[in-house]
C-alpha positions in Angstrom: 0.0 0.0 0.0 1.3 3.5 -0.6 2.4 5.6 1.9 -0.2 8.2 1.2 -2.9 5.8 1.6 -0.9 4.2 5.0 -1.4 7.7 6.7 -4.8 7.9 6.3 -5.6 4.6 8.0 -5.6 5.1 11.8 -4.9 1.9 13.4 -5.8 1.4 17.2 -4.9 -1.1 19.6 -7.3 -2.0 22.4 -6.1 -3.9 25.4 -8.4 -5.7 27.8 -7.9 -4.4 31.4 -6.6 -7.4 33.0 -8.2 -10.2 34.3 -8.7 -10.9 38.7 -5.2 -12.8 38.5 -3.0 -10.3 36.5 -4.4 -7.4 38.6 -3.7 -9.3 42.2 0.0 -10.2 41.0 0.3 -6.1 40.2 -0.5 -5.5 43.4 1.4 -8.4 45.3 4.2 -7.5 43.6 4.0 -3.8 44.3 3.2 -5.1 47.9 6.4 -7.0 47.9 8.9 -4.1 48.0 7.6 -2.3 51.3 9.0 -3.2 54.3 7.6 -2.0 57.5 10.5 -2.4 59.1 12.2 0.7 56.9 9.8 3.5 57.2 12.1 5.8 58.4 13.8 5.2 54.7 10.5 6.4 53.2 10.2 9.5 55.4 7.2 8.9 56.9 6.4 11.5 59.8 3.5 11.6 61.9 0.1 13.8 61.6 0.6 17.0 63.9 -3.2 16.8 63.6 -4.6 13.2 64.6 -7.9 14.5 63.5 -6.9 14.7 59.6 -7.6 11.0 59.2 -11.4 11.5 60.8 -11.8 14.2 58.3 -10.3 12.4 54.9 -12.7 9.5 55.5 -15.6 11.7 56.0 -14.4 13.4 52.8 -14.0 10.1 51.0 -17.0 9.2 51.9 -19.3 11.6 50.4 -17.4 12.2 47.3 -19.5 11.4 44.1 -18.3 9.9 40.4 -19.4 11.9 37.8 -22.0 9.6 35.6 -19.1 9.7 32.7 -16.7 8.3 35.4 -19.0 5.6 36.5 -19.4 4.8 32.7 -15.7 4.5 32.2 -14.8 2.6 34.8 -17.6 -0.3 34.5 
């Protein structure tokens, strides 16, 4: 095929999102480099205010996905 008639072909490639297993292994595997025992390595400091965590969850909770959102992500 000529190159002119190459360019105006538009060729997409669609990937699946993966599967249960592929998507637990990502995560294990992520998992697997923390170490608990090295947080000072990760500089990890503590609230000033222990209230902030009562306040992100409320926030998290009544945080709403915009219908195009909820769309994309079923």
């Amino acid at each position: 095929m000529p190159e002119a008639q190459l360019e105006s072909l538009h060729v997409e490639d669609l990937l699946d999102y993966p599967g249960e297993q592929h998507e637990q292994q990502v995560v294990a595997n992520w998992d697997a480099g923390f170490n608990s025992r090295r947080l000072n390595e990760v500089n990890i400091e503590p609230l000033a205010d222990a209230d902030a965590i009562s306040r992100c969850r409320r926030e998290v909770s009544t945080a709403r996905m915009e219908p195009g959102v909820q769309r994309y992500a079923g």
